[in-house]
C-alpha positions, 0 to 999 in steps of 0.5 A: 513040457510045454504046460509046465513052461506055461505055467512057469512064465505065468508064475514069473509074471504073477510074481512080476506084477504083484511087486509091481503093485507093491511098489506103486501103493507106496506112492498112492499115498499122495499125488504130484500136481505140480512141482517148480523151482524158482531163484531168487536174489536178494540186493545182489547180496543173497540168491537161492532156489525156492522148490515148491511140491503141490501134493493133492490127495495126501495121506495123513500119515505121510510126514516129509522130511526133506528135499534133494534138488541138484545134489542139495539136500535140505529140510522142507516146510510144510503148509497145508491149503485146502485140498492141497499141501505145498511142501517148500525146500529152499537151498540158499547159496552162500552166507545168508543175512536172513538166517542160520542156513544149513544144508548138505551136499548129498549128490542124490538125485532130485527126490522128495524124501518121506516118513510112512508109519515108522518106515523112509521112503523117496519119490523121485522128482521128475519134470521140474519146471523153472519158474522167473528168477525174483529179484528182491531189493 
């Protein structure tokens, strides 16, 4: 009785772990290295908040589709540099006179959202510093 109790905890945790690993390869397809918002103001006319992603080590195949920051969803740019790409999201609060601004209030948490051979993922963003607001005249 007791073998089979062992085996069926070791089962369990086998079980455990490899969806555990499953789980943690779909985001070893990049790393976080830095991740910051800033607001800014344009002439006291415009304001919004810049979200900025510093990826290293980024799969090829990973394509981001769009940013969730404070319930905001929006779409992202993507700029590589080097070893690193900088993915961008920028939620411009109120009518915009630098362009035609849209956007969608989706209530997610903050997350990045990402396409992967043919399949949707999210990773969520954790630890967000907040940079100076810019004041643009």
């Amino acid at each position: 009785m007791k073998q089979i109790k062992i085996i069926t905890v070791l089962i369990i945790f086998l079980s455990t772990a490899g969806c555990a690993t499953f789980f943690n390869s779909e985001h070893e397809l990049f790393q976080v290295h830095d991740i910051y918002y800033q607001s800014w103001v344009i002439k006291n006319l415009e304001k919004g908040t810049d979200v900025v992603i510093d990826f290293r080590n980024l799969d090829e195949a990973v394509e981001f589709t769009s940013l969730v920051f404070r319930g905001i969803e929006v779409d992202v740019s993507v700029q590589p540099a080097g070893k690193k790409t900088i993915v961008k999201g920028v939620i411009n609060t109120g009518p915009s006179i630098i362009e035609n601004y849209e956007y969608k209030v989706s209530g997610y948490e903050d997350m990045i959202k990402y396409r992967y051979l043919g399949k949707e993922f999210a990773y969520p963003l954790k630890n967000v510093k907040r940079e100076s607001t810019r004041f643009i005249e």
